[in-house]
DRENDO-1510 file (C-alpha; in Angstrom, 1 decimal, always signed):
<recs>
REC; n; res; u; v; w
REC; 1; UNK; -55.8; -55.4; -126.9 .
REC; 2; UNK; -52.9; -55.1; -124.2 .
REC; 3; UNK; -54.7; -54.9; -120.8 .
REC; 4; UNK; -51.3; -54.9; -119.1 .
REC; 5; UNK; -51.9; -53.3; -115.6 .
REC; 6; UNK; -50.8; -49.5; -115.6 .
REC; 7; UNK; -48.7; -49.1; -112.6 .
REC; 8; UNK; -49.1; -45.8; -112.5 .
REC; 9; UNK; -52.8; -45.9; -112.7 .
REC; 10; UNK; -52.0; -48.2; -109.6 .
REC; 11; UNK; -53.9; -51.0; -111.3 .
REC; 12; UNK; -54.2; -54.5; -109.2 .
REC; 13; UNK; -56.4; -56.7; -111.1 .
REC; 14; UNK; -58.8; -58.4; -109.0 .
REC; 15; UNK; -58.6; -62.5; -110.5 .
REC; 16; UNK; -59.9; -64.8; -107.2 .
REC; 17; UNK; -63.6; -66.2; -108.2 .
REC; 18; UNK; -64.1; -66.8; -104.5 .
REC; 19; UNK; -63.3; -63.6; -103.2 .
REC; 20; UNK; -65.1; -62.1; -105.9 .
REC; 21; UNK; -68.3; -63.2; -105.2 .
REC; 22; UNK; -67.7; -62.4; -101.3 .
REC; 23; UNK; -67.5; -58.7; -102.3 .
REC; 24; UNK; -70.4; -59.0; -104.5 .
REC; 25; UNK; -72.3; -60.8; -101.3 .
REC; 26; UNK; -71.4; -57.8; -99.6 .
REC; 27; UNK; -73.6; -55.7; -101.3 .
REC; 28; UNK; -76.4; -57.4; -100.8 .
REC; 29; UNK; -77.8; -56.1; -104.3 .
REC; 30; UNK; -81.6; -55.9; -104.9 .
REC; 31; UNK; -83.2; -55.6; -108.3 .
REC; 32; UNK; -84.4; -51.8; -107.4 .
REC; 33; UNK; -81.0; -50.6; -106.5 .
REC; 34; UNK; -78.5; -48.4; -108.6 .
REC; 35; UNK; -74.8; -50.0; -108.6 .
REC; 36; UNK; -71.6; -47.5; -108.9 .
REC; 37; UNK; -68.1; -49.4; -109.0 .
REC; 38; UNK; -65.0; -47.5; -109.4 .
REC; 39; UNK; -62.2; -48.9; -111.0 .
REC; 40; UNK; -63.9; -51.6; -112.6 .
REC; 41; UNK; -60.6; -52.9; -114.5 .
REC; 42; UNK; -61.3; -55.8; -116.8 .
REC; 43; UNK; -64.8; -56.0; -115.4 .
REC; 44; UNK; -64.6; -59.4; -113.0 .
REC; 45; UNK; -66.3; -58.1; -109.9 .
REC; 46; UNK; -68.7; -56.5; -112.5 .
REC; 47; UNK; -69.8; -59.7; -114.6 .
REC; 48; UNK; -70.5; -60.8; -110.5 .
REC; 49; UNK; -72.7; -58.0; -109.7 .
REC; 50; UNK; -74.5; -58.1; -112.9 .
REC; 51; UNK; -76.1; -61.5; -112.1 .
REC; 52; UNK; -77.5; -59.8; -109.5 .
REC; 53; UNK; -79.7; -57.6; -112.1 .
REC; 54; UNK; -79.5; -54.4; -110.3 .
REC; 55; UNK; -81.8; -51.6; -111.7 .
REC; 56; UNK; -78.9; -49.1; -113.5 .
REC; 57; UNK; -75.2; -50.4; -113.3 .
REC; 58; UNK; -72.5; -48.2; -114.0 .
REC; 59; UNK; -68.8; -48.1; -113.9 .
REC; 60; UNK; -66.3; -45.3; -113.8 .
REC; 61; UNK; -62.6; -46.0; -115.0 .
REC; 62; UNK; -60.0; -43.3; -116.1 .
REC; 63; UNK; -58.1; -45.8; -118.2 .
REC; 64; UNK; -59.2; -45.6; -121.9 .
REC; 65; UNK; -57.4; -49.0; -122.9 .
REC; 66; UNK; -60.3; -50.4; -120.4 .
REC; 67; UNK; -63.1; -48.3; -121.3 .
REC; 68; UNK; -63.1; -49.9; -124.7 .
REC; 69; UNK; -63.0; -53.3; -123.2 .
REC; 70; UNK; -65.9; -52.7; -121.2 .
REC; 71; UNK; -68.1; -51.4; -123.7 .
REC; 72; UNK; -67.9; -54.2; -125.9 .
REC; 73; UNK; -67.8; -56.7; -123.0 .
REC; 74; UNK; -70.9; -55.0; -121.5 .
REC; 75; UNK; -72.5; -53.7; -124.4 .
REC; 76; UNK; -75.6; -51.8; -123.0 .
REC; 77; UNK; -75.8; -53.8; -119.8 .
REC; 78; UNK; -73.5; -51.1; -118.1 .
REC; 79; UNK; -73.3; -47.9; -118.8 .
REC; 80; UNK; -69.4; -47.0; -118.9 .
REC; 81; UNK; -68.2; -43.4; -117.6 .
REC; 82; UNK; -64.5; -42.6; -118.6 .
REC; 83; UNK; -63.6; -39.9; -115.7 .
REC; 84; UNK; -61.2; -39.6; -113.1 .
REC; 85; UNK; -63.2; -40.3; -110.2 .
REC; 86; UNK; -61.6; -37.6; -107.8 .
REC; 87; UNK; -62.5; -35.0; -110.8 .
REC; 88; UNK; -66.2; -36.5; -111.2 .
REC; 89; UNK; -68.9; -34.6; -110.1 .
REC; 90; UNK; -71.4; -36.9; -109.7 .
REC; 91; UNK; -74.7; -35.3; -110.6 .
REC; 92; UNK; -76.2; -38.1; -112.3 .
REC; 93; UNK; -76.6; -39.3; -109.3 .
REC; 94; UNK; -78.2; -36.5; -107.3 .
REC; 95; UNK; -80.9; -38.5; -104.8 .
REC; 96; UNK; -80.3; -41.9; -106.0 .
REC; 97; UNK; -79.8; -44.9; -103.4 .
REC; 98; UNK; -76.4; -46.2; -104.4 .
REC; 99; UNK; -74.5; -49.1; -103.9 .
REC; 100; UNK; -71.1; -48.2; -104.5 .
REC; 101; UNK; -67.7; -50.6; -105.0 .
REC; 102; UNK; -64.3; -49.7; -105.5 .
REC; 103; UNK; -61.1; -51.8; -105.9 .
REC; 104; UNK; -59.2; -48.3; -105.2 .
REC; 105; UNK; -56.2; -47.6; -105.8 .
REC; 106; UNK; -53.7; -47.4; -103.2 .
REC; 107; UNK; -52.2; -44.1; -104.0 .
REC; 108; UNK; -55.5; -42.2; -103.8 .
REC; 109; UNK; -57.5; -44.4; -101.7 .
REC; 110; UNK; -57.8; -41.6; -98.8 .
REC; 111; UNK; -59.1; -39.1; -101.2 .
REC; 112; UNK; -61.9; -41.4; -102.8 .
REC; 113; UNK; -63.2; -42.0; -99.0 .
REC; 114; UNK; -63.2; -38.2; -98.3 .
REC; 115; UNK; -64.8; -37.2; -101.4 .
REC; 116; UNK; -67.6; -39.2; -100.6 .
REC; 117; UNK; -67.5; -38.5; -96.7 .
REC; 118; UNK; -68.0; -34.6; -97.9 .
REC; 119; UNK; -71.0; -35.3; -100.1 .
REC; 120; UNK; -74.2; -33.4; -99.2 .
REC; 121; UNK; -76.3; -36.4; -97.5 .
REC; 122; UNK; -79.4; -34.8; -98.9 .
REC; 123; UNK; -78.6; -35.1; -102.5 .
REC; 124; UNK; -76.5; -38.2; -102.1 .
REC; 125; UNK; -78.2; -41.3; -100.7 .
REC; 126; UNK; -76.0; -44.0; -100.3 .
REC; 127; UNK; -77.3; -47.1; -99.4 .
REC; 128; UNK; -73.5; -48.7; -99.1 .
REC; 129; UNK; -70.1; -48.0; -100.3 .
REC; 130; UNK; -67.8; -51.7; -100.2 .
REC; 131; UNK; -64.0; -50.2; -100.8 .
REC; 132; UNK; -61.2; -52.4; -100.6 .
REC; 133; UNK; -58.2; -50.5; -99.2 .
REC; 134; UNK; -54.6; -51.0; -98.4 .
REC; 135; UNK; -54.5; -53.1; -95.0 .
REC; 136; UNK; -52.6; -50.1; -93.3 .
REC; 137; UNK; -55.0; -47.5; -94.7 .
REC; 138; UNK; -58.2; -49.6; -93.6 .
REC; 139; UNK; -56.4; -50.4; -90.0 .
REC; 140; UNK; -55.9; -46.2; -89.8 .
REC; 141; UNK; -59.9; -46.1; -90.8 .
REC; 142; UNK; -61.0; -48.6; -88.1 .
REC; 143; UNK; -58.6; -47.4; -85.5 .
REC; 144; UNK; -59.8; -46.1; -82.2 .
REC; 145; UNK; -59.0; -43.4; -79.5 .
REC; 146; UNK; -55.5; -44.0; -77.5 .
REC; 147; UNK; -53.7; -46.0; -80.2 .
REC; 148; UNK; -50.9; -45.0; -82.4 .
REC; 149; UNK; -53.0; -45.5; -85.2 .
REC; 150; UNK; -55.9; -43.3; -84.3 .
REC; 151; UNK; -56.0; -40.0; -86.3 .
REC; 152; UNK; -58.1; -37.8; -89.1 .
REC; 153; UNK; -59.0; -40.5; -91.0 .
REC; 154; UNK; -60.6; -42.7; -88.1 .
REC; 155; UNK; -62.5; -39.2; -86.9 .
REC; 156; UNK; -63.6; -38.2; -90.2 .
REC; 157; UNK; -64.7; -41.5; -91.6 .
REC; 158; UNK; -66.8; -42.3; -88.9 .
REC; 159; UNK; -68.3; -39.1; -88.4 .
REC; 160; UNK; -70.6; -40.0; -91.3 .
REC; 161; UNK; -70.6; -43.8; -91.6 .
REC; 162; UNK; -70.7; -47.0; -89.3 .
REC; 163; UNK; -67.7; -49.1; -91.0 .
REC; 164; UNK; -67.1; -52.9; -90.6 .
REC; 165; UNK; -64.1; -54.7; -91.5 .
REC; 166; UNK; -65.2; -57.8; -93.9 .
REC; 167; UNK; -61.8; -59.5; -94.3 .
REC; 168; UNK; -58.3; -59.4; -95.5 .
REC; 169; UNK; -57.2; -60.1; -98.8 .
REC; 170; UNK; -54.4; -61.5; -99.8 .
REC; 171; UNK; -52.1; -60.7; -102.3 .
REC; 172; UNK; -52.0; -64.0; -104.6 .
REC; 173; UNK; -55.8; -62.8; -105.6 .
REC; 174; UNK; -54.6; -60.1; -107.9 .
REC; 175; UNK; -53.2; -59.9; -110.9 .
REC; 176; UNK; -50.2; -58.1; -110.6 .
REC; 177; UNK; -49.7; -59.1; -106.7 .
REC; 178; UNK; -49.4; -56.0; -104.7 .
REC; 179; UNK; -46.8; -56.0; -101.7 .
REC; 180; UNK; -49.5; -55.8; -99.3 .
REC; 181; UNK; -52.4; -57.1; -98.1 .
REC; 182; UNK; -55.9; -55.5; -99.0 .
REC; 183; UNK; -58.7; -55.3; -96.4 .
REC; 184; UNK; -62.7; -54.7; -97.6 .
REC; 185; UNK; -64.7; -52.6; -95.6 .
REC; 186; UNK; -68.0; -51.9; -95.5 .
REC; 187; UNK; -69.6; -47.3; -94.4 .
REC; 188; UNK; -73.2; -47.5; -94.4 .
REC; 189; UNK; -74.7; -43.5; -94.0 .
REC; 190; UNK; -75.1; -42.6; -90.2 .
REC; 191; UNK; -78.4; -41.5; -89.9 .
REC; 192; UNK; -78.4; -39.0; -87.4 .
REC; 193; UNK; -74.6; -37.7; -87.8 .
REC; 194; UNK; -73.8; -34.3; -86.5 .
REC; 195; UNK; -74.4; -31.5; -89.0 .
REC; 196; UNK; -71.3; -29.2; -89.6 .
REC; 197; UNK; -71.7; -26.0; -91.7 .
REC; 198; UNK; -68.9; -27.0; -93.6 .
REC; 199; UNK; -67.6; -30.6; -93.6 .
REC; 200; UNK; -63.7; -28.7; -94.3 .
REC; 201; UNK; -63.6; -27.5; -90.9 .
REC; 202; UNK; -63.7; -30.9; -89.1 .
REC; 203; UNK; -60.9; -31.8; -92.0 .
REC; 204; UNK; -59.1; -28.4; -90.8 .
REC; 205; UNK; -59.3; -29.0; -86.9 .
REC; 206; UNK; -58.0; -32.5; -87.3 .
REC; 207; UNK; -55.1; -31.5; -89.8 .
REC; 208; UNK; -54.1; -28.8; -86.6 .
REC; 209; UNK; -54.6; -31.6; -84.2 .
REC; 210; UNK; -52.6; -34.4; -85.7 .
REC; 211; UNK; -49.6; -32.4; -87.2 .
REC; 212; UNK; -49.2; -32.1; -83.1 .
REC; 213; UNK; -49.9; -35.1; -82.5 .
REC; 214; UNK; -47.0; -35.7; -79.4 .
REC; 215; UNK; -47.9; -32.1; -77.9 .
REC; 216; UNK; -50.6; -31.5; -75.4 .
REC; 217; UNK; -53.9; -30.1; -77.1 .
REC; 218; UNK; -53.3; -26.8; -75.2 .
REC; 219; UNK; -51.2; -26.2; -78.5 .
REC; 220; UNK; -53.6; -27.1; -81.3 .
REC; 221; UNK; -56.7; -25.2; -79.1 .
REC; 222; UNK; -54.7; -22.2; -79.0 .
REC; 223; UNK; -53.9; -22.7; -83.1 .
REC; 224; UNK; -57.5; -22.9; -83.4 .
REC; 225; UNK; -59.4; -20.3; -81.0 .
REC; 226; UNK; -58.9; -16.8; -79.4 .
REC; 227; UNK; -59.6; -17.9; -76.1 .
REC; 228; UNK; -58.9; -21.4; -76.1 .
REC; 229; UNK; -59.2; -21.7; -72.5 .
REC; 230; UNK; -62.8; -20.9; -72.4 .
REC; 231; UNK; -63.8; -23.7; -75.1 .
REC; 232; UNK; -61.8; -26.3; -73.0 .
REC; 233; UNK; -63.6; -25.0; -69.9 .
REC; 234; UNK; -66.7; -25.4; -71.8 .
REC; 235; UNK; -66.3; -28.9; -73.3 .
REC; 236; UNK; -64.3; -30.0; -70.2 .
REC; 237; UNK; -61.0; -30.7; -71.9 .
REC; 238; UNK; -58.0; -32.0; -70.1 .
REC; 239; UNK; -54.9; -29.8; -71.4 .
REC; 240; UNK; -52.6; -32.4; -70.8 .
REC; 241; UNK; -53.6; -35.0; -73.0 .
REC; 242; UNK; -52.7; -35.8; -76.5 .
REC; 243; UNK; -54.5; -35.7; -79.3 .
REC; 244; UNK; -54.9; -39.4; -79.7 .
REC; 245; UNK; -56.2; -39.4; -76.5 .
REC; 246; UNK; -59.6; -37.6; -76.8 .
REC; 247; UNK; -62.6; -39.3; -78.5 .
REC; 248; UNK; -64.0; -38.7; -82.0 .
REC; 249; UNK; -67.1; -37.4; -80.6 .
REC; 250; UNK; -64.9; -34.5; -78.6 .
REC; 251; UNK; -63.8; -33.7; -81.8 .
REC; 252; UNK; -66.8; -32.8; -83.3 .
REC; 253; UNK; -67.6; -31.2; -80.5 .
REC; 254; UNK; -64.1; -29.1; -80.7 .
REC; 255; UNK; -65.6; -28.8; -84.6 .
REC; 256; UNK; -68.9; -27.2; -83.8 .
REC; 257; UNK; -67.4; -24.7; -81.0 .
REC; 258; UNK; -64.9; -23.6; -83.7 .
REC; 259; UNK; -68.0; -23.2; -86.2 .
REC; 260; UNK; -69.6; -21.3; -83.7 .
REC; 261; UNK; -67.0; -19.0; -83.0 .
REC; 262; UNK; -65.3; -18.4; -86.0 .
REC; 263; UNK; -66.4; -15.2; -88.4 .
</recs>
């Protein structure tokens, strides 16, 4: 069977034993937990996790070439689910704690973290997702207030999960080598994040914010309100600075007002 990485899948085949079982450390996998990895490829990290004898392990890969590997590698050890996972809807899993892993892939990498950032918390327990990312991506996911990497993806991501970098990973450990480094990090589920009515609108604000990111927020508050000048009285905003200058908590602040006042 050719197993050839699909480039544009953007398959990296994870090969480094010692790294391998780092990330399945990670987990910290109990016997009574359900285990979710995405990408799964020729199923290293998941012979790891299996030793581990979690209670259900599945995997999720688009690639049918794979899927067929998997199922008679596995057998009925894992249960194999041949879906794109930004199409998957995920109601197998409806209130199941979840450990989920994900070699992503670099080209879609955002979108598999917002998908799961815009889950309803009440149907979907996660107990911990582990995603490897580009090292750019996961430096923009990590980044803070008043640096030039700070933006929607910091703000969103950890408006519903604490994240922790776990380390770098170099390129020599997959098979083919990426360009770039890879960085693992860990989102475990806030537990008493702020409730929006709709988890778009804090994507919307942002998107306003950031497309301005070198104006003053006069600009984006006056995009985003009819009388932006009482909302910045209100929530004591300084119209001079930037958007990279105000906190992720003032954005969800901005996100609530906007919630409030919108019809």
């Amino acid at each position: 069977m050719n197993l050839v990485p699909k480039k544009s899948l953007g398959q990296n085949f994870l090969i480094d034993k010692t790294i391998i079982k780092k990330i399945c450390e990670t987990g910290n996998i109990s016997e009574k937990d359900f285990v979710l990895e995405i990408g799964p490829g020729t199923g290293n990290l998941s012979e790891t996790i299996l030793l581990k004898k979690p209670e259900k392990f599945y995997v999720i890969e688009k690639d049918k070439r794979l899927i067929e590997h998997l199922n008679q590698k596995f057998q009925e050890k894992v249960t194999v689910i041949n879906e794109d996972i930004l199409k998957y809807k995920f109601n197998k899993f409806k209130n199941k704690n979840l450990i989920v892993f994900g070699n992503l892939p670099y080209n879609i990498s955002s979108q598999i973290l917002i998908k799961f950032i815009k889950f309803n918390k009440k149907d979907f327990l996660f107990k911990k997702l582990i995603f490897m990312f580009q090292k750019e991506v996961a430096d923009r996911i990590l980044a803070e207030d008043n640096t030039n990497l700070y933006g929607r993806l910091s703000i969103i991501s950890s408006w519903r999960f604490k994240i922790k970098k776990i380390m770098d990973i170099e390129p020599s450990c997959f098979y083919p080598q990426p360009k770039v480094i890879s960085t693992l990090l860990t989102f475990e589920p806030k537990s008493n994040c702020i409730e929006f009515k709709n988890s778009s609108n804090l994507e919307h604000i942002t998107n306003i914010f950031f497309n301005q990111r070198r104006k003053m927020i006069k600009k984006p508050l006056n995009i985003l309100f009819k009388d932006p000048k009482k909302v910045s009285e209100e929530l004591k905003l300084d119209l001079k600075l930037r958007p990279q200058n105000l906190e992720k908590n003032t954005f969800y602040k901005i996100c609530l007002a906007y919630e409030r006042l919108i019809k």
